[in-house]
N, CA, C and O atoms as a Tripos MOL2 file, in Angstrom:
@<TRIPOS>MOLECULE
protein
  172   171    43     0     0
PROTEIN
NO_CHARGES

@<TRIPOS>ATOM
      1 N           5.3910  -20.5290   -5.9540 N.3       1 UNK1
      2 CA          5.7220  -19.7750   -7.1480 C.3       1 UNK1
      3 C           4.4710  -19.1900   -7.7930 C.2       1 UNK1
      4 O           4.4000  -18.1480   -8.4430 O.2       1 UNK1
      5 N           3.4740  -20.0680   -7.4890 N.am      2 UNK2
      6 CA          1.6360  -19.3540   -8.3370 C.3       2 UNK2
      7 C           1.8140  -18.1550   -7.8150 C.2       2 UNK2
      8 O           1.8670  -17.2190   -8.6120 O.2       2 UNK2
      9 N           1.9530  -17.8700   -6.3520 N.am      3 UNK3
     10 CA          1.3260  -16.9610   -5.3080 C.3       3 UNK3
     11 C           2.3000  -15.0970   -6.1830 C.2       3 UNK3
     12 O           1.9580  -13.9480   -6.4650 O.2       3 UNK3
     13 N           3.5550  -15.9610   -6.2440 N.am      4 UNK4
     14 CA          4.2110  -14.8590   -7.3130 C.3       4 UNK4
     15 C           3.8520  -14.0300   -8.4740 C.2       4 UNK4
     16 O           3.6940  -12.8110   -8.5390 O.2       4 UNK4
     17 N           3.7160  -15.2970   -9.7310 N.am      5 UNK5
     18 CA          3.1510  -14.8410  -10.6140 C.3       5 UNK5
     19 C           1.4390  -13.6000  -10.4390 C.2       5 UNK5
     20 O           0.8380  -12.6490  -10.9410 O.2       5 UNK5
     21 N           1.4400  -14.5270   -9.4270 N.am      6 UNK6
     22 CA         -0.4630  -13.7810   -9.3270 C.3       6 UNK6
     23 C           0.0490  -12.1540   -9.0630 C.2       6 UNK6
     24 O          -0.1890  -11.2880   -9.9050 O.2       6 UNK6
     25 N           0.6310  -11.9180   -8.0490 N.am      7 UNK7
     26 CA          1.3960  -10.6970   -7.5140 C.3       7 UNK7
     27 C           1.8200   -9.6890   -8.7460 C.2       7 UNK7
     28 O           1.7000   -8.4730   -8.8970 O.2       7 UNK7
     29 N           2.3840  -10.7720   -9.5810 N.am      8 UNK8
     30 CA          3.5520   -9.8740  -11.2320 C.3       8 UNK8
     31 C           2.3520   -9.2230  -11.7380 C.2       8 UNK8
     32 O           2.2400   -8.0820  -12.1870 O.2       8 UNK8
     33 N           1.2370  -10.3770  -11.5530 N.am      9 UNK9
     34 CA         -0.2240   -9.5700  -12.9600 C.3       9 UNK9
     35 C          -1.0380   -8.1990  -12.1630 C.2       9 UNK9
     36 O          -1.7480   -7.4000  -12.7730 O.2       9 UNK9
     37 N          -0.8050   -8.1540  -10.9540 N.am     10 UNK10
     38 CA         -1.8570   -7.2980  -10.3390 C.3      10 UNK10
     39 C          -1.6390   -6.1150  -11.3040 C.2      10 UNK10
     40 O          -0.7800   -6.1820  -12.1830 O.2      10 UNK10
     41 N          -2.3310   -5.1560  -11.1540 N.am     11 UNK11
     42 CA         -2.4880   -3.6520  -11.9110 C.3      11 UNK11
     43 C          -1.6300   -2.8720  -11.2150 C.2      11 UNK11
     44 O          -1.9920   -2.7880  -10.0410 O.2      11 UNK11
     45 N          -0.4080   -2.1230  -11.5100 N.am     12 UNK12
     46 CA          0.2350   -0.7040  -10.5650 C.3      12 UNK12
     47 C          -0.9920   -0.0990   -9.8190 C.2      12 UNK12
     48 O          -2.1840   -0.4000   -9.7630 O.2      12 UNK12
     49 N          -0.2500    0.8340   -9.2930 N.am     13 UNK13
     50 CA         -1.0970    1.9850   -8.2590 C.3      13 UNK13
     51 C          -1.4700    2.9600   -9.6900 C.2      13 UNK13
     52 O          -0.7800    3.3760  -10.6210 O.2      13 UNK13
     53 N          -2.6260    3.0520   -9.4000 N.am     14 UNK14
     54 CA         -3.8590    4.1120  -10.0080 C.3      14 UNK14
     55 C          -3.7270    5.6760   -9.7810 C.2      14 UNK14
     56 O          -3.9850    6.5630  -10.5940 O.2      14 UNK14
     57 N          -3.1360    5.8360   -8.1200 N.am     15 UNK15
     58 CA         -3.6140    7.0230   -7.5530 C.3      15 UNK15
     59 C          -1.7810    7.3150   -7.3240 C.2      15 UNK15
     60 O          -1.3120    7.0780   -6.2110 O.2      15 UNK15
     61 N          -1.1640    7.6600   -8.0760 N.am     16 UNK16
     62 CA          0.2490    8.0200   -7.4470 C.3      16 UNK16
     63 C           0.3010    8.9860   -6.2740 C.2      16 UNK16
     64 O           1.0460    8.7710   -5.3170 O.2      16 UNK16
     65 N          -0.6350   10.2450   -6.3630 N.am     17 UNK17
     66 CA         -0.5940   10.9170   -5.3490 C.3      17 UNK17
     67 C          -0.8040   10.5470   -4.2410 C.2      17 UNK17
     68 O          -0.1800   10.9090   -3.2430 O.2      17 UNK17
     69 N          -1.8890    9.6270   -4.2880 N.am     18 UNK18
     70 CA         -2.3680    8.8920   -2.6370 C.3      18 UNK18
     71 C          -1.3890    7.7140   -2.4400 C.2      18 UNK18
     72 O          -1.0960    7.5900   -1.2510 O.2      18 UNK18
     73 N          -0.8800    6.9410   -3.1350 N.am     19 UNK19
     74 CA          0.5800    5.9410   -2.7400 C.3      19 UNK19
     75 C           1.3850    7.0020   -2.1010 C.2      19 UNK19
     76 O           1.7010    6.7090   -0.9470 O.2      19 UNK19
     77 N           1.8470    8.2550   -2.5530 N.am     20 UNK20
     78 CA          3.1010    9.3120   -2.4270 C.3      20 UNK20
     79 C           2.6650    9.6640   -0.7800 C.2      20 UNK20
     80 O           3.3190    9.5900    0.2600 O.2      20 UNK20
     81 N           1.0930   10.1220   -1.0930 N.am     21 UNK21
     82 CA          0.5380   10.4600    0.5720 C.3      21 UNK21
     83 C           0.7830    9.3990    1.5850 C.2      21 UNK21
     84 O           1.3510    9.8170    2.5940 O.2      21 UNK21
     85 N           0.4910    8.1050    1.5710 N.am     22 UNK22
     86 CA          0.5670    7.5630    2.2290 C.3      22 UNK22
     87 C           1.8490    6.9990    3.0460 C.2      22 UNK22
     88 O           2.0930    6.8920    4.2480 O.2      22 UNK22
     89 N           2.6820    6.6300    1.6550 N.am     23 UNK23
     90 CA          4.0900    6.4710    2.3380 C.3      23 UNK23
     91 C           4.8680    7.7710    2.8090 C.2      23 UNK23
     92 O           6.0140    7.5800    3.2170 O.2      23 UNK23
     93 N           4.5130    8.7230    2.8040 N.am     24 UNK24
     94 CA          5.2740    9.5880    3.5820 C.3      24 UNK24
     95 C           4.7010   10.1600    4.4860 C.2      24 UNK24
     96 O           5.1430   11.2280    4.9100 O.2      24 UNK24
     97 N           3.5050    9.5480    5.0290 N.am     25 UNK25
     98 CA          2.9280   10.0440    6.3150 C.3      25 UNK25
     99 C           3.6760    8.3970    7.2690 C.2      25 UNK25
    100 O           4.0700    8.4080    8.4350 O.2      25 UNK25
    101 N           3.6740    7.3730    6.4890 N.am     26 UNK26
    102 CA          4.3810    6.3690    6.9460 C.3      26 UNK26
    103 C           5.7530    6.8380    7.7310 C.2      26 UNK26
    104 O           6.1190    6.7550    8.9030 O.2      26 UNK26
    105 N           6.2520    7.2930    6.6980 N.am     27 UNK27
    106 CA          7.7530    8.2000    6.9820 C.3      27 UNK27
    107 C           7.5060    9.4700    8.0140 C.2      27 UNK27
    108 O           8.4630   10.1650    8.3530 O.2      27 UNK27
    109 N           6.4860    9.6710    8.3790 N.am     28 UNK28
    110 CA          6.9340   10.8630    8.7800 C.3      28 UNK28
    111 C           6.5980    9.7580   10.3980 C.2      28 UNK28
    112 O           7.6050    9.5630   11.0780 O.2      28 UNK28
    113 N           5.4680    9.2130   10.8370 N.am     29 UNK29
    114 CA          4.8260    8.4740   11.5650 C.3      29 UNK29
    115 C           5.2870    7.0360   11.8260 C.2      29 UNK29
    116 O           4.3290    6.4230   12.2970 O.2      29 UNK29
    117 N           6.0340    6.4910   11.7460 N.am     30 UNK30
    118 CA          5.7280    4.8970   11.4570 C.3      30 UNK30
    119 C           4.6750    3.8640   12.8030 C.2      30 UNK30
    120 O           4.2430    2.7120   12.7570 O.2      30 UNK30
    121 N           4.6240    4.4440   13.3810 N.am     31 UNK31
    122 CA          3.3290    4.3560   14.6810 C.3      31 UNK31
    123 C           2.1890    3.8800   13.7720 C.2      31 UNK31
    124 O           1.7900    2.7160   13.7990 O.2      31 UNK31
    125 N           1.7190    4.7490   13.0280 N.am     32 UNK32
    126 CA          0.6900    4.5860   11.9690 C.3      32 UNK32
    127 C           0.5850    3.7620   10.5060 C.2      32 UNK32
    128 O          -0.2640    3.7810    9.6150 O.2      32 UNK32
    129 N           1.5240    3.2180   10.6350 N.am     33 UNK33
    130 CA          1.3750    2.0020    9.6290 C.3      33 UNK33
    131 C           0.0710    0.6550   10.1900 C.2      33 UNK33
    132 O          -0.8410    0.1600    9.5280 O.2      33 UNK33
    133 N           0.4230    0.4320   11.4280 N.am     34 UNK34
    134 CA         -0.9470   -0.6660   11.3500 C.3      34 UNK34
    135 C          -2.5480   -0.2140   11.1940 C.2      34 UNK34
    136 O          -3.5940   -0.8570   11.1030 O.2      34 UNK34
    137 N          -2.1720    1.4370   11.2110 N.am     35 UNK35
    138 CA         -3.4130    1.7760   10.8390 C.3      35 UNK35
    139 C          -3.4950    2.5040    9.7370 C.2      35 UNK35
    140 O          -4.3680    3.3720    9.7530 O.2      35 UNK35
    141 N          -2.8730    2.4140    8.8240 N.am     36 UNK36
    142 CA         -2.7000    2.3420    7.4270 C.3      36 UNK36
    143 C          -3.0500    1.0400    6.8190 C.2      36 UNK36
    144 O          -4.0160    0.8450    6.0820 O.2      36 UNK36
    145 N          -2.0960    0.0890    7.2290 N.am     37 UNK37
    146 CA         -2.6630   -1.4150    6.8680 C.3      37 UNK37
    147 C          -4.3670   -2.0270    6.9580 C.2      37 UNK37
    148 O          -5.0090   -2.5910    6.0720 O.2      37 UNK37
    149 N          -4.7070   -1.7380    8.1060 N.am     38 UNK38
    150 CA         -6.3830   -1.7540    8.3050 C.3      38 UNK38
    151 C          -6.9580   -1.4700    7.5320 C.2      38 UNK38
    152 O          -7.8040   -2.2850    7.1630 O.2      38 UNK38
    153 N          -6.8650   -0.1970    6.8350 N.am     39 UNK39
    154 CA         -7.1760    0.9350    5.8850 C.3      39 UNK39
    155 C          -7.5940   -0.0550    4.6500 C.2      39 UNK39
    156 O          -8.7270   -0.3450    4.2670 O.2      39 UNK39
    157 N          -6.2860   -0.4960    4.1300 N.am     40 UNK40
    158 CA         -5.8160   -1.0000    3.2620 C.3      40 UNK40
    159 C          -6.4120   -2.3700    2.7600 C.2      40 UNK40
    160 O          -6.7600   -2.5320    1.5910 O.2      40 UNK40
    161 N          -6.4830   -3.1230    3.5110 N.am     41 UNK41
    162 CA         -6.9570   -4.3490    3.7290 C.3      41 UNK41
    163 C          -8.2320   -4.4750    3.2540 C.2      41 UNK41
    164 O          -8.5450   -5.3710    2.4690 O.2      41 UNK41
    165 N          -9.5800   -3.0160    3.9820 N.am     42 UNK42
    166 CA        -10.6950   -3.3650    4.0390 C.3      42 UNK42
    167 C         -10.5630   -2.7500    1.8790 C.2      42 UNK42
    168 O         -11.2970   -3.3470    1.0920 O.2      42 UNK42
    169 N          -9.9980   -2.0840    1.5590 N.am     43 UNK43
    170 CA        -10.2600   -1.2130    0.2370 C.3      43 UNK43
    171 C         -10.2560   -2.2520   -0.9140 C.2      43 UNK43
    172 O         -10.4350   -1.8870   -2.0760 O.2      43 UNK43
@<TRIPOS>BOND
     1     1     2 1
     2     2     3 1
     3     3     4 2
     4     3     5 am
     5     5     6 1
     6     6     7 1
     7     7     8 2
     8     7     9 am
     9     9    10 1
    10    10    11 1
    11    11    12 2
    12    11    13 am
    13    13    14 1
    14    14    15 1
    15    15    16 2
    16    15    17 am
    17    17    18 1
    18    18    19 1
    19    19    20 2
    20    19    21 am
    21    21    22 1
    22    22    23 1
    23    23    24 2
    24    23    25 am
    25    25    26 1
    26    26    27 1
    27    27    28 2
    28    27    29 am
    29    29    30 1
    30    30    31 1
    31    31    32 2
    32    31    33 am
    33    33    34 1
    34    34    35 1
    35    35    36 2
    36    35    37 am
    37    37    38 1
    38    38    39 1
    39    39    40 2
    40    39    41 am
    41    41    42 1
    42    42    43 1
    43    43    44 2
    44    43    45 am
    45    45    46 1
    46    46    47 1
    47    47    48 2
    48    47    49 am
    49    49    50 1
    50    50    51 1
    51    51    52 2
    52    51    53 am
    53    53    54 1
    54    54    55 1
    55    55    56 2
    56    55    57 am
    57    57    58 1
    58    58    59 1
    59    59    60 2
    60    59    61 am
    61    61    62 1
    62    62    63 1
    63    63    64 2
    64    63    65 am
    65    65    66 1
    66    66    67 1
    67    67    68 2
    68    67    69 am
    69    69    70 1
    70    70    71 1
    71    71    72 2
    72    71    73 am
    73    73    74 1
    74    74    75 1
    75    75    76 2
    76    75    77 am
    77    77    78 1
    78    78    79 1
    79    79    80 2
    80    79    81 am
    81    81    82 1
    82    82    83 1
    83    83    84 2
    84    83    85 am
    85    85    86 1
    86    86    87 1
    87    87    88 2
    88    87    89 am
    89    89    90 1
    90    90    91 1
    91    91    92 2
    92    91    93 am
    93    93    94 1
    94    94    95 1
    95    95    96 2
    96    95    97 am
    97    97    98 1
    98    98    99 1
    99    99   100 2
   100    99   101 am
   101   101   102 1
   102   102   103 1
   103   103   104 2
   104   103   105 am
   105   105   106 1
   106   106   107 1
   107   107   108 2
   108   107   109 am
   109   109   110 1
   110   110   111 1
   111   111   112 2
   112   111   113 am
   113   113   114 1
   114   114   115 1
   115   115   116 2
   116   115   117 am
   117   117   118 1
   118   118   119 1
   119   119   120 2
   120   119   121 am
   121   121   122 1
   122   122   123 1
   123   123   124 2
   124   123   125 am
   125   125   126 1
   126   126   127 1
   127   127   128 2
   128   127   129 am
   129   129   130 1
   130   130   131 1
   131   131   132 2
   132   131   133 am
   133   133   134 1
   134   134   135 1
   135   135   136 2
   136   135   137 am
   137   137   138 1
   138   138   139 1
   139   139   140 2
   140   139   141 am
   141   141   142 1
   142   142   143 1
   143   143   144 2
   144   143   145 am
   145   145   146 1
   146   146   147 1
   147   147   148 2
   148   147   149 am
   149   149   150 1
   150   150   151 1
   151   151   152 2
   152   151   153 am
   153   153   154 1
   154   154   155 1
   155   155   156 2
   156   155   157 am
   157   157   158 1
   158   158   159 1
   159   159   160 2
   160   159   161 am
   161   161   162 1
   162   162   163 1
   163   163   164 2
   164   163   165 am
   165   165   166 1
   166   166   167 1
   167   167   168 2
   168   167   169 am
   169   169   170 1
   170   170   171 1
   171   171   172 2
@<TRIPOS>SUBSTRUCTURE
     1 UNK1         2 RESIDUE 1 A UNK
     2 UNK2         6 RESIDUE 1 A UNK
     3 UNK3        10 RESIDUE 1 A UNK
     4 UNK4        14 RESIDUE 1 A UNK
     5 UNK5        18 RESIDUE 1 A UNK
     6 UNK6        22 RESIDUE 1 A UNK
     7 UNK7        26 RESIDUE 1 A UNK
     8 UNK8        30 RESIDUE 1 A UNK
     9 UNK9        34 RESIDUE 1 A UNK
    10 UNK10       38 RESIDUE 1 A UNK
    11 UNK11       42 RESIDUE 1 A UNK
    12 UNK12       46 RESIDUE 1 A UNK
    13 UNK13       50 RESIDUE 1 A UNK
    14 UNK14       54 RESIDUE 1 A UNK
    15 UNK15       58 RESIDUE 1 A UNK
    16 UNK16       62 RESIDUE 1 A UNK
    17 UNK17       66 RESIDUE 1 A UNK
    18 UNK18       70 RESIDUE 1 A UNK
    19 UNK19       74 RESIDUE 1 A UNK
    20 UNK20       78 RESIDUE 1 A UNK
    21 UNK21       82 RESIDUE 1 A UNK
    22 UNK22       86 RESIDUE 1 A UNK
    23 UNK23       90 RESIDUE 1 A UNK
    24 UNK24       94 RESIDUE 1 A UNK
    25 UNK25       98 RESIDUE 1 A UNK
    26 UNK26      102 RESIDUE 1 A UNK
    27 UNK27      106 RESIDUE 1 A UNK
    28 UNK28      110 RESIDUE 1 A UNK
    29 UNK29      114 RESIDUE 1 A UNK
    30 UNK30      118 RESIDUE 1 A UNK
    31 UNK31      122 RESIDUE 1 A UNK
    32 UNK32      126 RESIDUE 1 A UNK
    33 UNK33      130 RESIDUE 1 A UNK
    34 UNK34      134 RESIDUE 1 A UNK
    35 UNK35      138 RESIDUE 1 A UNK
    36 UNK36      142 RESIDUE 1 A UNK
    37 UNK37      146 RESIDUE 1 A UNK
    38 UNK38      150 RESIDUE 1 A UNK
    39 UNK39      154 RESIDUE 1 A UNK
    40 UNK40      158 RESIDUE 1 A UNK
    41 UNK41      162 RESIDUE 1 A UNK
    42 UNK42      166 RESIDUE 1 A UNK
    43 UNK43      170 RESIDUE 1 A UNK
């Protein structure tokens, strides 16, 4: 249940345009999600 709460406090997305970019290259690709995730991970 911690692991939750910690999750509730994080900050929203900052960059709506680059969330918007990303999931719809997801959508257009889904091949490219584990290399989205990589991406993601190191940021």
């Amino acid at each position: 249940m911690e692991d939750l709460s910690a999750e509730l406090r994080k900050i929203p997305p900052q960059q709506i345009e680059a969330e918007q970019s990303l999931l719809g290259g997801i959508m257009v690709d889904s091949l490219g999600l584990p290399s989205a995730l990589e991406v993601l991970k190191r940021s």
